[in-house]
C-alpha positions as CSV (number, residue, x, y, z in Angstrom):
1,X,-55.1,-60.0,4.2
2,X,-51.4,-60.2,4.5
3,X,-49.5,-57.4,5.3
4,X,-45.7,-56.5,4.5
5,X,-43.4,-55.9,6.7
6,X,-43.1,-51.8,7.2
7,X,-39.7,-50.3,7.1
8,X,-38.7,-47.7,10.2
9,X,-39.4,-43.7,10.0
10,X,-36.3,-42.5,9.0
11,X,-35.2,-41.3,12.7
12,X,-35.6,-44.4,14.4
13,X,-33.4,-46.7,12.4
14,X,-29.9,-48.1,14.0
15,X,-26.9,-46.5,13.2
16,X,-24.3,-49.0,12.2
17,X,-20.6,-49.0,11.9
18,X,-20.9,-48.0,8.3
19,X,-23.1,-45.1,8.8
20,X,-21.2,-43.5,11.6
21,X,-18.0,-43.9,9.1
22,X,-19.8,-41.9,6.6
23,X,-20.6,-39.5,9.0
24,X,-17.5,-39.1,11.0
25,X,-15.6,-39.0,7.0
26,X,-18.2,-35.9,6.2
27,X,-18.4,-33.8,9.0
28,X,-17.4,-30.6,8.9
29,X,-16.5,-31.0,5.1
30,X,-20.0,-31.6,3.4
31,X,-23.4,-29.8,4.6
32,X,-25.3,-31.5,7.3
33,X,-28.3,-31.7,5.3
34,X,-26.1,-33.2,2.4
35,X,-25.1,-36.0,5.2
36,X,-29.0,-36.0,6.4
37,X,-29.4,-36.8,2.4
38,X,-26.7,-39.3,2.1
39,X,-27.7,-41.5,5.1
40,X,-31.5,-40.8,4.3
41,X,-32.2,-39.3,7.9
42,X,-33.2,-36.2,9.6
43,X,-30.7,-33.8,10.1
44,X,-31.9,-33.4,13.9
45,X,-31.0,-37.1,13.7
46,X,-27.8,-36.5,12.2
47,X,-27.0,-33.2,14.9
48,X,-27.7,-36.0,17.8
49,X,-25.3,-38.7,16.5
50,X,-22.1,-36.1,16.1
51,X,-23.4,-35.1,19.6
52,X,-23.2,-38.3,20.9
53,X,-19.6,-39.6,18.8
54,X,-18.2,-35.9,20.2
55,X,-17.4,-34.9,16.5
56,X,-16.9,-31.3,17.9
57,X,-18.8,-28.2,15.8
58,X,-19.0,-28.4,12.1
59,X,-16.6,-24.9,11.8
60,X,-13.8,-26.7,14.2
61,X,-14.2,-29.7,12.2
62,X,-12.9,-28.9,8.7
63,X,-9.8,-28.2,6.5
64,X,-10.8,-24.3,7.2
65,X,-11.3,-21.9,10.1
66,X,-13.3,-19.1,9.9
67,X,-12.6,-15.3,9.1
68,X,-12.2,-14.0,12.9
69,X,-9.3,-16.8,13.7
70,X,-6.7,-15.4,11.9
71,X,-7.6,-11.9,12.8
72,X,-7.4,-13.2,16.5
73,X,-4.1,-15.2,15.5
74,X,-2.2,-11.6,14.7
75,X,-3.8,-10.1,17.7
76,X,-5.6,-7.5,15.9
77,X,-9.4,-8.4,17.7
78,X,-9.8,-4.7,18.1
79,X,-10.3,-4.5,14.6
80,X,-13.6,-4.0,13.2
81,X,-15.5,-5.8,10.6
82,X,-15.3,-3.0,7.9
83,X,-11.6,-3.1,8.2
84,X,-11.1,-6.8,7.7
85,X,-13.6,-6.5,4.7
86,X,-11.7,-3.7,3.0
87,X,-8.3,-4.0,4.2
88,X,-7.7,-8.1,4.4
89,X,-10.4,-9.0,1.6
90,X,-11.3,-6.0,-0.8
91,X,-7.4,-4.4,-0.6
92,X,-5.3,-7.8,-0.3
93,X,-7.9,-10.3,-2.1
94,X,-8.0,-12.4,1.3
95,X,-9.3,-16.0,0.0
96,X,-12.9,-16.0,2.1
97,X,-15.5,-18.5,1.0
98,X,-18.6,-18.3,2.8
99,X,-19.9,-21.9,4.1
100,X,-23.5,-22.8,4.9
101,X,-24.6,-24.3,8.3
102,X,-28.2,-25.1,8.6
103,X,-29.8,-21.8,8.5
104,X,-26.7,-19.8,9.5
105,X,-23.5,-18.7,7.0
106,X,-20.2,-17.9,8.0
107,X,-16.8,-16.7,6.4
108,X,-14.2,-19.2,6.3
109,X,-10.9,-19.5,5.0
110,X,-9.2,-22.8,3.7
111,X,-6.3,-23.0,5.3
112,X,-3.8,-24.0,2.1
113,X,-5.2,-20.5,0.9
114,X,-4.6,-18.4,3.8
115,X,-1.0,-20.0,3.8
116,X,-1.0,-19.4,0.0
117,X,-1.7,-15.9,0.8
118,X,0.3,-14.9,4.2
119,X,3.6,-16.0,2.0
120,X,2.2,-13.0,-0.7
121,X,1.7,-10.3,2.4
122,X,4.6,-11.2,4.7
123,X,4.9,-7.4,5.1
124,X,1.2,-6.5,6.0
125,X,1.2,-9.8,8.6
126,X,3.7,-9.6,12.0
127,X,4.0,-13.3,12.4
128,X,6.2,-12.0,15.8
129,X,2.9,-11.7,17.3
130,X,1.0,-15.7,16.1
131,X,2.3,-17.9,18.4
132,X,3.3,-21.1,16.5
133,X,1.0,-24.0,15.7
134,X,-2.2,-21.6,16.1
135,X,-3.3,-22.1,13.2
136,X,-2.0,-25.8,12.9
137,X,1.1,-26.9,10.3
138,X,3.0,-24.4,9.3
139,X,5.4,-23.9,6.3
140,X,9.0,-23.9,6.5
141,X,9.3,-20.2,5.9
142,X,7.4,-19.3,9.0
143,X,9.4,-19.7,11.4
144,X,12.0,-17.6,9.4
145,X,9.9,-14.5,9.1
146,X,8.5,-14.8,12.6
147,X,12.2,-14.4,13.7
148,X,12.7,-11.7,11.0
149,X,9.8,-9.7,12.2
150,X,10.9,-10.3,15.9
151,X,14.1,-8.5,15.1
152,X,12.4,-5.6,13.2
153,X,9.5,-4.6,15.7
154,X,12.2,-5.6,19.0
155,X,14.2,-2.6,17.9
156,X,11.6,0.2,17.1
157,X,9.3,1.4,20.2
158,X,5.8,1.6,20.2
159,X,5.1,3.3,23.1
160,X,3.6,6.9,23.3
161,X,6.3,9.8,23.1
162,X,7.1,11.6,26.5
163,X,8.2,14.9,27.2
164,X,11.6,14.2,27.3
165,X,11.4,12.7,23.7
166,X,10.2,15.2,22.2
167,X,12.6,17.8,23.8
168,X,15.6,15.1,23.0
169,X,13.9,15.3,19.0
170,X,13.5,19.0,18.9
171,X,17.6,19.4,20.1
172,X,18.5,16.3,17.7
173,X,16.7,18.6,14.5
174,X,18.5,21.5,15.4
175,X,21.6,20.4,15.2
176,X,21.1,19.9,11.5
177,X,23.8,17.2,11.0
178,X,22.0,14.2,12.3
179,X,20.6,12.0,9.0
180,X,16.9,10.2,9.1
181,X,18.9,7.0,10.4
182,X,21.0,8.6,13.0
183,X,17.7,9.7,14.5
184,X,15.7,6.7,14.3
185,X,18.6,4.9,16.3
186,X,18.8,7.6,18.7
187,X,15.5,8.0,19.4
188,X,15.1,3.9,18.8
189,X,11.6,4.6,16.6
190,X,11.0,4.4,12.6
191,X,11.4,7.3,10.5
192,X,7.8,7.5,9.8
193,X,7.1,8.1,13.6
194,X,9.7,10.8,13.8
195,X,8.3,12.4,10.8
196,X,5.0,12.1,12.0
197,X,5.9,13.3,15.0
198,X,7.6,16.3,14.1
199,X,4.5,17.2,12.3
200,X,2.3,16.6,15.2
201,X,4.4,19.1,17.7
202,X,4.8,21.4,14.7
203,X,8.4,21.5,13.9
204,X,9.9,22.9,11.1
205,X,13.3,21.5,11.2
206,X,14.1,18.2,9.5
207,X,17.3,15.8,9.3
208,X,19.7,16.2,7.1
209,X,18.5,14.2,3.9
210,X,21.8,12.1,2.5
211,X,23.4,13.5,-0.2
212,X,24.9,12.1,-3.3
213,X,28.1,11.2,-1.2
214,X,26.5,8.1,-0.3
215,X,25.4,6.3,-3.7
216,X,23.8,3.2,-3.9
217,X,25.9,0.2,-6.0
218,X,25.6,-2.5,-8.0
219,X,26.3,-4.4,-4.8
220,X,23.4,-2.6,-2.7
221,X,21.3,-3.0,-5.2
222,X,21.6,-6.4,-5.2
223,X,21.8,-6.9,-1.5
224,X,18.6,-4.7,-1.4
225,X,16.9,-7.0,-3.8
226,X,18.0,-10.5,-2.2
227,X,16.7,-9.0,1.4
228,X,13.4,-8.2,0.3
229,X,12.9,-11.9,-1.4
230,X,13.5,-12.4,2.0
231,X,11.2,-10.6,4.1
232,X,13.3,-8.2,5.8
233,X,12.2,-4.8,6.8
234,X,13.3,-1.6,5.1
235,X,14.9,-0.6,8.3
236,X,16.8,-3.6,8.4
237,X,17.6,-3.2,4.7
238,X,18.7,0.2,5.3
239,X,21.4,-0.9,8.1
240,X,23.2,-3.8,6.2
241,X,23.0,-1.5,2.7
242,X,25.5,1.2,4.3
243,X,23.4,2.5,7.6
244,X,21.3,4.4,5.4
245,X,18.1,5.1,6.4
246,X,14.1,3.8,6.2
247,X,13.3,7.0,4.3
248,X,16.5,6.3,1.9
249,X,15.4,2.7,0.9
250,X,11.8,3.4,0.6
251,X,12.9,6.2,-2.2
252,X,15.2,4.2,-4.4
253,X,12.3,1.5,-4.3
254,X,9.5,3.5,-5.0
255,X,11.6,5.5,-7.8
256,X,12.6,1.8,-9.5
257,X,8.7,0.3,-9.2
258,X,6.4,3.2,-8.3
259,X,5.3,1.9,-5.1
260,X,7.0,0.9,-1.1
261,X,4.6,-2.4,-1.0
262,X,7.4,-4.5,-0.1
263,X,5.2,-7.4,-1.0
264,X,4.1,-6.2,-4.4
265,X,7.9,-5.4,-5.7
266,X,8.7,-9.0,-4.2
267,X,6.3,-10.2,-6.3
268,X,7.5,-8.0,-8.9
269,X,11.1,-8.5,-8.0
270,X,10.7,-12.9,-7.9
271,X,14.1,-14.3,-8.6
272,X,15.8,-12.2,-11.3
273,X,18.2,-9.1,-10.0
274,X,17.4,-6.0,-8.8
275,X,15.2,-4.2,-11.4
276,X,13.0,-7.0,-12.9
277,X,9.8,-6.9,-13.5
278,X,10.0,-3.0,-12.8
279,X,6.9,-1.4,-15.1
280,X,7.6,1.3,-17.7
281,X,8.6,4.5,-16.6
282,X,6.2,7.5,-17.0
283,X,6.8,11.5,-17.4
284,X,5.4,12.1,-14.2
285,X,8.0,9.9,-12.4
286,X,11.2,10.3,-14.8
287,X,11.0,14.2,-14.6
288,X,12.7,14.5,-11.5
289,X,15.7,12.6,-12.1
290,X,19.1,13.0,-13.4
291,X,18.9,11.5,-16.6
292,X,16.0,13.5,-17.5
293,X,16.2,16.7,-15.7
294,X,19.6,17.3,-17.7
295,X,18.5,16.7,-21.3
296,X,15.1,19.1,-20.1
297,X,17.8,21.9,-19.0
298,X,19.1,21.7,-22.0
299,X,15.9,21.6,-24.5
300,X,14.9,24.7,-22.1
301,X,18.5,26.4,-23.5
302,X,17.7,25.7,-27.0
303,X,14.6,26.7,-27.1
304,X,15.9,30.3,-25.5
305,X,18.6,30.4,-28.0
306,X,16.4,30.2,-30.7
307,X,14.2,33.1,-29.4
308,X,17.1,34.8,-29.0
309,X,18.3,34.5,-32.4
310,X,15.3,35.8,-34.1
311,X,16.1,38.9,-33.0
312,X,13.0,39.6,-31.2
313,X,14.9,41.3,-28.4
314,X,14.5,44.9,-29.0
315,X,10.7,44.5,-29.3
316,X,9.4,45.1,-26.1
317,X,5.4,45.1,-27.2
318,X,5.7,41.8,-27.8
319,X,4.9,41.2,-24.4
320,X,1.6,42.8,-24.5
321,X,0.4,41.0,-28.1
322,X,-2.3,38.2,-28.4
323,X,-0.3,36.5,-31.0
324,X,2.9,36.2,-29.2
325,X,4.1,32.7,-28.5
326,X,7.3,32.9,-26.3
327,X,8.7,29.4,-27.5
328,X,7.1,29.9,-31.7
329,X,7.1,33.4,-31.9
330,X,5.1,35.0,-33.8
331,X,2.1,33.4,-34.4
332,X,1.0,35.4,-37.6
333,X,4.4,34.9,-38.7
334,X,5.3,38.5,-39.3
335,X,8.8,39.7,-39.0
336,X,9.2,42.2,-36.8
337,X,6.8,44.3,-34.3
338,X,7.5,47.8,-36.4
339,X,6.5,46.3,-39.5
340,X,3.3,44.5,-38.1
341,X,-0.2,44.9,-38.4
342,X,-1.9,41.7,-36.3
343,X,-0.8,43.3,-33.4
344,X,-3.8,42.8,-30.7
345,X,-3.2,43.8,-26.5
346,X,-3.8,41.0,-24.6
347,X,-7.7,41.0,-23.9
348,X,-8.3,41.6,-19.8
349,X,-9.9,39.2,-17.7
350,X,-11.6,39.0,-14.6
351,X,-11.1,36.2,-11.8
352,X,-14.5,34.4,-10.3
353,X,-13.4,34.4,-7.8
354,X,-11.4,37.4,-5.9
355,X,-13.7,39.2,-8.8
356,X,-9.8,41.2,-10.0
357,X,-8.3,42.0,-13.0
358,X,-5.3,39.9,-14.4
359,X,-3.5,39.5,-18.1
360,X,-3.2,36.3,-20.1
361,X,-2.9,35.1,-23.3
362,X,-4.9,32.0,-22.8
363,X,-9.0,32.1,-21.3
364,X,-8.9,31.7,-17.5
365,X,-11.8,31.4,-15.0
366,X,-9.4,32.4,-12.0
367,X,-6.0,34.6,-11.6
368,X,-2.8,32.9,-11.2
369,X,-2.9,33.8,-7.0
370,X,-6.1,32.3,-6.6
371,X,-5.2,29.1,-9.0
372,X,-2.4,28.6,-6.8
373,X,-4.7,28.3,-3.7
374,X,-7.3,26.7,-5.2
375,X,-4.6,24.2,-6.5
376,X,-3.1,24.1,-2.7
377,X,-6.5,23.6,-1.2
378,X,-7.3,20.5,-3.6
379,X,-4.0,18.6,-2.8
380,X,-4.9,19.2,1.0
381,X,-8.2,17.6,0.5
382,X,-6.6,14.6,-1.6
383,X,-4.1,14.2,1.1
384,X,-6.9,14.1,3.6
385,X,-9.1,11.5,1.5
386,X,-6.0,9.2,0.4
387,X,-5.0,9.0,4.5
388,X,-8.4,8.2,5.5
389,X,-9.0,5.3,2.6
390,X,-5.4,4.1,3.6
391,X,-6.0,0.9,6.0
């Protein structure tokens, strides 16, 4: 009986020149039990060959690093996992794949992606902080920013307040003539830390907010636009747009877009002048300006001089009726009090919660006091929540 010749078990064939190609072109890049596949080996058989040709680890290997790197690249290691999840990935849609190793999965990031994305978050990142080349090729605007943020961060300490600051801050509010700026370059912090600050040692004094003496231009404006295509810092902003300070620039930008994220009104902003892209204005947010406040003053004064000229004046009962409207009037349309017969006294009421007695025209569960702390006590809480969420 003639037997055929029987090929090798899979793990004991030769490699050749053209199998170690194929492995050496795939690693790190395609599954090693894809390669296993591909070559028709083991993939103990394919571990041992990239062992032995010192192809490195299939996570060092790739177009890609993994999730911790760049977290390790800004020097923020003492981060925990739940921060990078929400504040890089869930808050900032940080581009993480996850990638397959055996039996094992990791996070990874492509790095064409992450670059994709640092140039969208250039003001969440400090690139003063990466050295250059960690992460491999860079763009051409990195070495721009990382001097940009160099600048920003140089001039603004970070070290814990002494006893003499906070005497030297609590002199500097008392005054009452020194601006937000003039005390962030005194005291060389941001205005943020000197706010919070003064709220930590319990101060009631504040600097001197700047007036309309100082208004921005069409050529701040623009300047202020152009700097934040940029990448500059609001503080830095603030001093080449008339030494105005953080505070100042962070108002006229939130006013114009409804939010400081430098890197969502850059996106926002792109390369038109200052005020594209800017999303409709709402009530909430036009009712404290000029343009609006005026035109409300004046509605307010017409609707008091028509009250007034319905000759309502010398009824003083009105004030106790049910059917008293003090912007319609009447609201059984009679013509005078004397002549009426829908008067009705306001109907008492009693508050749930201090239990006491109060007027109004319109059903309440609480009196106006204990609306007002109620209302008080749920902005504390929302304050509270929103600064804890905030990462």
């Amino acid at each position: 009986m003639i037997m055929g010749h029987a090929s090798p078990p899979l793990g004991k064939r030769t490699w050749t020149a053209k199998d170690e190609a194929y492995l050496m072109d795939r690693w790190g890049s395609v599954s090693i039990p894809a390669i296993a596949k591909g070559l028709g080996r083991t993939v103990n058989a394919v571990k041992c060959r990239a062992g032995r040709l010192r192809l490195g680890g299939v996570l060092a290997s790739g177009d890609y690093v993994t999730l911790n790197q760049p977290i390790r690249v800004f020097q923020n290691s003492g981060t925990t996992a739940g921060y990078q999840m929400k504040s890089w990935v869930a808050n900032r849609s940080f581009p993480v794949h996850t990638k397959r190793v055996v039996n094992s999965t990791f996070r990874v990031v492509y790095l064409h992606e992450f670059w994709t994305w640092a140039e969208k978050n250039r003001s969440f990142l400090n690139f003063s902080k990466m050295e250059p080349l960690a992460l491999g090729k860079e763009p051409d605007w990195v070495a721009e920013q990382r001097k940009l943020d160099a600048t920003a961060f140089s001039t603004q300490r970070k070290d814990p307040w002494t006893p003499y600051e906070d005497s030297r801050l609590a002199y500097l509010l008392k005054q009452h003539k020194y601006t937000w700026a003039e005390i962030s370059r005194e005291m060389q912090r941001s205005a943020g830390a000197v706010q919070r600050r003064c709220c930590d040692l319990g101060l009631k004094e504040r600097p001197v907010r700047e007036g309309p003496q100082n208004p921005w231009s069409d050529t701040d404006l623009q300047r202020l636009a152009d700097m934040l295509r940029r990448g500059f810092s609001y503080a830095i902003i603030g001093e080449a747009c008339g030494g105005r300070s953080e505070k100042a620039v962070r108002g006229v930008v939130f006013v114009k877009y409804h939010t400081e994220n430098a890197d969502k009104v850059r996106a926002m902003l792109g390369q038109g002048p200052w005020g594209t892209g800017a999303p409709e204005p709402t009530v909430k947010s036009e009712k404290h300006r000029e343009p609006v406040r005026k035109p409300m003053a004046r509605l307010c004064a017409l609707l008091l001089m028509r009250r007034n000229s319905m000759e309502w004046g010398d009824y003083w009962q009105r004030e106790l009726c049910q059917n008293w409207n003090d912007v319609r009037g009447c609201l059984k349309h009679c013509s005078d009090c004397d002549s009426c017969t829908e008067f009705q006294r306001i109907r008492p009421q009693y508050c749930r919660d201090c239990a006491g007695e109060f007027l109004d025209r319109r059903e309440q569960i609480y009196c106006p006091k204990c609306r007002g702390m109620r209302k008080k006590q749920a902005q504390k809480k929302y304050a509270v929540l929103h600064r804890r969420g905030r990462i």
